[in-house]
N, CA, C and O atoms as a GROMACS GRO file, in nm:
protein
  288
    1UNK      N    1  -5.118  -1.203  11.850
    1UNK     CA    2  -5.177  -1.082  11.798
    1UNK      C    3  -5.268  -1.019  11.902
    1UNK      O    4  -5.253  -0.901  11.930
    2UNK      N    5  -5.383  -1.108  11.974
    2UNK     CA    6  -5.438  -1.059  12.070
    2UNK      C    7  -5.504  -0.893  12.057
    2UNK      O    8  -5.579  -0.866  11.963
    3UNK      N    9  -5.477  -0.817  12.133
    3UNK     CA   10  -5.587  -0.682  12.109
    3UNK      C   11  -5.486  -0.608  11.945
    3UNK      O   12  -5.494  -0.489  11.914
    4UNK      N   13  -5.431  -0.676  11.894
    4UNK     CA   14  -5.393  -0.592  11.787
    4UNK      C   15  -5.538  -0.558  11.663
    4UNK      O   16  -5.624  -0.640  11.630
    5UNK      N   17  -5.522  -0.402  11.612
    5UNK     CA   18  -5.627  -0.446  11.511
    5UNK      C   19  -5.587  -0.408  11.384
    5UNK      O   20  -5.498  -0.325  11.368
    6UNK      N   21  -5.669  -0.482  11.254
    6UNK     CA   22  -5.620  -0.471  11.136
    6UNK      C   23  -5.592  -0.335  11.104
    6UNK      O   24  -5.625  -0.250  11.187
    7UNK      N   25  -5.514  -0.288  10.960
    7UNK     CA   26  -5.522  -0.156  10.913
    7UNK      C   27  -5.634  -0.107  10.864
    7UNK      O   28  -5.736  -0.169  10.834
    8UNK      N   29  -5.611   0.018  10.856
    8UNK     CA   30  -5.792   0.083  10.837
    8UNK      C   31  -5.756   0.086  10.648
    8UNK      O   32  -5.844   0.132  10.575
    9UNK      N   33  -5.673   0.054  10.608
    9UNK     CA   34  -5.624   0.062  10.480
    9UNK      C   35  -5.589  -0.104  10.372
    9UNK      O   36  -5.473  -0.143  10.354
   10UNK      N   37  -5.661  -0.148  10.339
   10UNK     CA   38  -5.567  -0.264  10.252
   10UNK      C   39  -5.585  -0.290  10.111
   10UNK      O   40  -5.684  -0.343  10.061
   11UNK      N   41  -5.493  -0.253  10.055
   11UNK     CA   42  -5.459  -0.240   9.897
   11UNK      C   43  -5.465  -0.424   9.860
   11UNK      O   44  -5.432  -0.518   9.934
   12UNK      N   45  -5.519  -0.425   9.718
   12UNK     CA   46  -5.506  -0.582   9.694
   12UNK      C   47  -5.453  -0.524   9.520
   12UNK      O   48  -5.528  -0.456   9.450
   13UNK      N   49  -5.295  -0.572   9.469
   13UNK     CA   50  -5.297  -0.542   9.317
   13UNK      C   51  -5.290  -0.686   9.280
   13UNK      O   52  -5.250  -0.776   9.353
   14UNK      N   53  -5.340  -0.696   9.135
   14UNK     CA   54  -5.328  -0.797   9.076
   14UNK      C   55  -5.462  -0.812   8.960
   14UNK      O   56  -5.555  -0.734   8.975
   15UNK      N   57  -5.465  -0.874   8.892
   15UNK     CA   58  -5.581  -0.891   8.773
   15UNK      C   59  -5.735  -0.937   8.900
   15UNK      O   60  -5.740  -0.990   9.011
   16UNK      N   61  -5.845  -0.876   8.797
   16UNK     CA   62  -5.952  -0.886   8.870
   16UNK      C   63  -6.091  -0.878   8.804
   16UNK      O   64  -6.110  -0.785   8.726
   17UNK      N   65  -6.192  -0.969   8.827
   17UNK     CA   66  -6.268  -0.950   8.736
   17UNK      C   67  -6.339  -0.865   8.736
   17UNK      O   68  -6.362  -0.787   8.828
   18UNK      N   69  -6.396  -0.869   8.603
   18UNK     CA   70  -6.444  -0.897   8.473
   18UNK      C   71  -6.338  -1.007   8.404
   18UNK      O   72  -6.384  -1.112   8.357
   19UNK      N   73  -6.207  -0.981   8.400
   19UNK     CA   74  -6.084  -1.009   8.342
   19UNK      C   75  -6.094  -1.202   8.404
   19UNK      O   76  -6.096  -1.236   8.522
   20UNK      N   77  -6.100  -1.293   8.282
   20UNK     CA   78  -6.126  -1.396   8.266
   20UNK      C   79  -5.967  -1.482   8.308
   20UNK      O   80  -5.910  -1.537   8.214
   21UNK      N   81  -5.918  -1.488   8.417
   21UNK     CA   82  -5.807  -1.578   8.457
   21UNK      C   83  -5.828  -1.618   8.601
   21UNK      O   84  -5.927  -1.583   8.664
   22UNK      N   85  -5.712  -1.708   8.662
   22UNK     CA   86  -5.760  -1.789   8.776
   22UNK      C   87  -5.684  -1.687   8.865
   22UNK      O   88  -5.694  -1.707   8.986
   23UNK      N   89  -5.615  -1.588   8.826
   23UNK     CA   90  -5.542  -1.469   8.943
   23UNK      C   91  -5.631  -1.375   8.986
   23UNK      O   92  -5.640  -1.337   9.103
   24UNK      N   93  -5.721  -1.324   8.863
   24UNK     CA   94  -5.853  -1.291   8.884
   24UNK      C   95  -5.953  -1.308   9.009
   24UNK      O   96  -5.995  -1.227   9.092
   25UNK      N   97  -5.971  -1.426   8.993
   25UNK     CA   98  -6.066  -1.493   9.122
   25UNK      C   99  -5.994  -1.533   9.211
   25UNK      O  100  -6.069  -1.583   9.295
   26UNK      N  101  -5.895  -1.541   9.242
   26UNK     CA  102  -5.794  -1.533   9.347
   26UNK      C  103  -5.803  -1.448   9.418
   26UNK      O  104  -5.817  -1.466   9.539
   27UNK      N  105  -5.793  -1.271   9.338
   27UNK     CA  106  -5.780  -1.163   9.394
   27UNK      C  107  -5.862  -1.138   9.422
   27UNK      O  108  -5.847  -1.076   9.528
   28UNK      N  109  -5.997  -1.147   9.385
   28UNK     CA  110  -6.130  -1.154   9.443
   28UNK      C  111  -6.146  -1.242   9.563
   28UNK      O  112  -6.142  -1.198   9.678
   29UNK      N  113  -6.162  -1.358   9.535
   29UNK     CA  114  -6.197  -1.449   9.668
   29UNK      C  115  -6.103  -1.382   9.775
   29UNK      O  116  -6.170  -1.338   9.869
   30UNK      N  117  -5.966  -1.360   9.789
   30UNK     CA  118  -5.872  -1.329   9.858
   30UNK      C  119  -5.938  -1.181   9.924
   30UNK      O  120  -5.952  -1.171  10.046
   31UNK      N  121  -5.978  -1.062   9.826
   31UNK     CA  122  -6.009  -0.959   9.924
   31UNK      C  123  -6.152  -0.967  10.007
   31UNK      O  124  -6.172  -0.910  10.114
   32UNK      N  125  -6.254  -1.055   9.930
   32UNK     CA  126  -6.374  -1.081  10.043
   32UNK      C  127  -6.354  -1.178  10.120
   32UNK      O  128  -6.442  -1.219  10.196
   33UNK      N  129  -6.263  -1.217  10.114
   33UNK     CA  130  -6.269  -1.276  10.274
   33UNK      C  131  -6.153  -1.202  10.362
   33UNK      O  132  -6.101  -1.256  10.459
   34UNK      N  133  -6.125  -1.088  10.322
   34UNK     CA  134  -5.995  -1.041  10.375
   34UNK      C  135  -6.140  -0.911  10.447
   34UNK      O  136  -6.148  -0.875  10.564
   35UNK      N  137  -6.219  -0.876  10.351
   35UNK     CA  138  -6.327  -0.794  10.382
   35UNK      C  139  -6.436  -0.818  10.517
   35UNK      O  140  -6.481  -0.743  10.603
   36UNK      N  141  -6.454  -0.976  10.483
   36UNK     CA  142  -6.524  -1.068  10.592
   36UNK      C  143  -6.434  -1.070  10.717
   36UNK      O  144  -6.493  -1.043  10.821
   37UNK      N  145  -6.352  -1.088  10.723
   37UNK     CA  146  -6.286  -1.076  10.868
   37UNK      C  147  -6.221  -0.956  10.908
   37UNK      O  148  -6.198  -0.953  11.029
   38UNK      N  149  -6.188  -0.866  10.851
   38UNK     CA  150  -6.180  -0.719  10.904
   38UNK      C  151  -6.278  -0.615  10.840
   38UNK      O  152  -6.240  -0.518  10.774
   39UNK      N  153  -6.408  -0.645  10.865
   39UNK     CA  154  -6.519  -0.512  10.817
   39UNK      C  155  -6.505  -0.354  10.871
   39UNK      O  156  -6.573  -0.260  10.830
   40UNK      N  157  -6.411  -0.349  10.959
   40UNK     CA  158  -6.390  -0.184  10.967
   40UNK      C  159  -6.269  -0.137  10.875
   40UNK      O  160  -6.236  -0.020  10.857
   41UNK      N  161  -6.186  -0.296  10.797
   41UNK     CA  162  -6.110  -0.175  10.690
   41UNK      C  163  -6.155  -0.159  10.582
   41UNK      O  164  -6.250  -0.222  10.534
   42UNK      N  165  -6.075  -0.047  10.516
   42UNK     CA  166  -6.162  -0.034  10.358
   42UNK      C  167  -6.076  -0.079  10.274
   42UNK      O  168  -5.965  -0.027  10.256
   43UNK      N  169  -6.127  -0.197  10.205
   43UNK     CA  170  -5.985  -0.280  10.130
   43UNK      C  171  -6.028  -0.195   9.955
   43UNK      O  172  -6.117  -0.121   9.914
   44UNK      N  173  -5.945  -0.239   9.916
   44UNK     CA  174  -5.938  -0.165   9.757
   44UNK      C  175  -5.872  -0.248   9.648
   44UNK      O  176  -5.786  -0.327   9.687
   45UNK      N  177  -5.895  -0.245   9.537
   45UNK     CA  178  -5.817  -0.325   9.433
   45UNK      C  179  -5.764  -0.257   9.333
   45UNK      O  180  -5.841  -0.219   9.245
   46UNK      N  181  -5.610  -0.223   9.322
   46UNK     CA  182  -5.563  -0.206   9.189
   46UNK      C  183  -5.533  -0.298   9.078
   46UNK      O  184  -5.434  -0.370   9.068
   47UNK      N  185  -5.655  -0.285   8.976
   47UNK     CA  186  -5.611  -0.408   8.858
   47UNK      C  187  -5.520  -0.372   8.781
   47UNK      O  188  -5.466  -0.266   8.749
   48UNK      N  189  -5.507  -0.533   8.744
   48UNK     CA  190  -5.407  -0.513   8.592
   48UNK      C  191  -5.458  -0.556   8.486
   48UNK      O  192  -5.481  -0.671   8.450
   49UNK      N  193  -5.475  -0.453   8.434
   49UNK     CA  194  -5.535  -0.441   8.287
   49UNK      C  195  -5.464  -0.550   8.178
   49UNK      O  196  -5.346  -0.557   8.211
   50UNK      N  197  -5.489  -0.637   8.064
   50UNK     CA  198  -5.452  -0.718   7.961
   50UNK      C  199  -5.486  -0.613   7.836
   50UNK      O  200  -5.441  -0.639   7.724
   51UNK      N  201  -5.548  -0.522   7.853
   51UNK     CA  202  -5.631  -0.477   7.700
   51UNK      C  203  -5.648  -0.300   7.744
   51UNK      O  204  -5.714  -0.233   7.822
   52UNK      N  205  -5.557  -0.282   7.655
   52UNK     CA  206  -5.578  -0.089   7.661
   52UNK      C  207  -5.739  -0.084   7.702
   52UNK      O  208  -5.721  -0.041   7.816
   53UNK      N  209  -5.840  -0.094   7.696
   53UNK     CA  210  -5.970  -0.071   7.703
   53UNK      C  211  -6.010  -0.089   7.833
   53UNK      O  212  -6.118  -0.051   7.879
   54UNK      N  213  -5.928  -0.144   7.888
   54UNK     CA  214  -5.979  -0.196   8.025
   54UNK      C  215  -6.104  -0.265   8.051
   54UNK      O  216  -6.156  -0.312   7.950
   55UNK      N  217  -6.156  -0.281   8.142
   55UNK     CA  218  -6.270  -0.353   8.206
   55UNK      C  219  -6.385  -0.290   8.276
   55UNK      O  220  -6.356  -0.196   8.350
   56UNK      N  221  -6.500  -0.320   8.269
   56UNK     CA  222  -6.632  -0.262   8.318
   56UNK      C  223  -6.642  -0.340   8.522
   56UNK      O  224  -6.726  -0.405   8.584
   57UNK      N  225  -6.486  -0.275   8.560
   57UNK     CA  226  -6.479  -0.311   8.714
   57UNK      C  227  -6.603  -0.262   8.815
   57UNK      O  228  -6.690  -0.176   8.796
   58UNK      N  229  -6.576  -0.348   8.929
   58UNK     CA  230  -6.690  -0.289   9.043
   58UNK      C  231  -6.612  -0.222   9.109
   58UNK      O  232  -6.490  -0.236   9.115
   59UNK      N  233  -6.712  -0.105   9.189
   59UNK     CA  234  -6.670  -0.015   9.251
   59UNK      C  235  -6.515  -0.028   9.354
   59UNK      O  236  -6.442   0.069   9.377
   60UNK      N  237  -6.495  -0.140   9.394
   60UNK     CA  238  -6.403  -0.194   9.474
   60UNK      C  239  -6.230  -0.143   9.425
   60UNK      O  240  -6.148  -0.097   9.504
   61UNK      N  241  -6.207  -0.167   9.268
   61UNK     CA  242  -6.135  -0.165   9.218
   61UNK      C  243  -6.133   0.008   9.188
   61UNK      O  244  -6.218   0.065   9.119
   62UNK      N  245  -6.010   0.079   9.260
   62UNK     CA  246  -6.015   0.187   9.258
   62UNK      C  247  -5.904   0.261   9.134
   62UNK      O  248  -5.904   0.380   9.104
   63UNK      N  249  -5.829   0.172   9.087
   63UNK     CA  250  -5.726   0.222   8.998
   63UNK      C  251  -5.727   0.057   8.874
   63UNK      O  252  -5.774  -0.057   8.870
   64UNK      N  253  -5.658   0.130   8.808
   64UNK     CA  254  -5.645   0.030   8.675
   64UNK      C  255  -5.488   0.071   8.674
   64UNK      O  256  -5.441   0.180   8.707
   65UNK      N  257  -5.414  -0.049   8.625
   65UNK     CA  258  -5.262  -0.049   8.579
   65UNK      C  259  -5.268  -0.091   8.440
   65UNK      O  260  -5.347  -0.185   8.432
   66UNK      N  261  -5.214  -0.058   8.322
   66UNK     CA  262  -5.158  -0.135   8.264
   66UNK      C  263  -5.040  -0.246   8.258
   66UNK      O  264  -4.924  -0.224   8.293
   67UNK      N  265  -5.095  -0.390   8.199
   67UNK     CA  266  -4.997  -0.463   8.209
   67UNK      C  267  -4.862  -0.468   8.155
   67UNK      O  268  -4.762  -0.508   8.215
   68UNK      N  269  -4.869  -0.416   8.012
   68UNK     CA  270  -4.693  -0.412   7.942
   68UNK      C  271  -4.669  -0.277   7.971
   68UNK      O  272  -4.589  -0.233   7.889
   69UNK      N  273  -4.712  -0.172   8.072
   69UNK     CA  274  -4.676  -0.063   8.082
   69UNK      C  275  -4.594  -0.064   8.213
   69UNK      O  276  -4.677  -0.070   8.303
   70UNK      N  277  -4.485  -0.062   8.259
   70UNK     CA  278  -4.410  -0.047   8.358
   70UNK      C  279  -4.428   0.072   8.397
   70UNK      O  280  -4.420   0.074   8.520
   71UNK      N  281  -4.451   0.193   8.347
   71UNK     CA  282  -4.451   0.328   8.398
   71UNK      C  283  -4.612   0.330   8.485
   71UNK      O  284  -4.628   0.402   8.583
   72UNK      N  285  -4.702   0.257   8.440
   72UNK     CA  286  -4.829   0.285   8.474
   72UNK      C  287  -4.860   0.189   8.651
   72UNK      O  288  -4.969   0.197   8.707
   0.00000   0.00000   0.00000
């Protein structure tokens, strides 16, 4: 890899908390340390929602999906 550098862009989808599962904190642990070793990109999270109501997300998480919604 050598002088290569990360993208200035990195999308993370998958469930995320608030949302109480172990994919959850996966996708979390997974983008801060993805954050920790490339601090000039701006990483982002699209969740997946379990509950029409969605979740009281942190700023990080820029979109919400629904889960039984294939169109969304």
């Amino acid at each position: 890899m050598g002088d290569s550098k990360p993208p200035g862009r990195i999308a993370f989808l998958g469930d995320f908390p608030p949302r109480l599962c172990g994919i959850a904190t996966f996708t979390k642990d997974l983008c801060e340390a993805v954050v920790a070793a490339a601090p000039d990109s701006q990483c982002f999270v699209a969740a997946v929602n379990d509950r029409a109501e969605g979740y009281d997300y942190p700023e990080r998480v820029w979109l919400e999906l629904q889960e039984k919604e294939l169109g969304s």
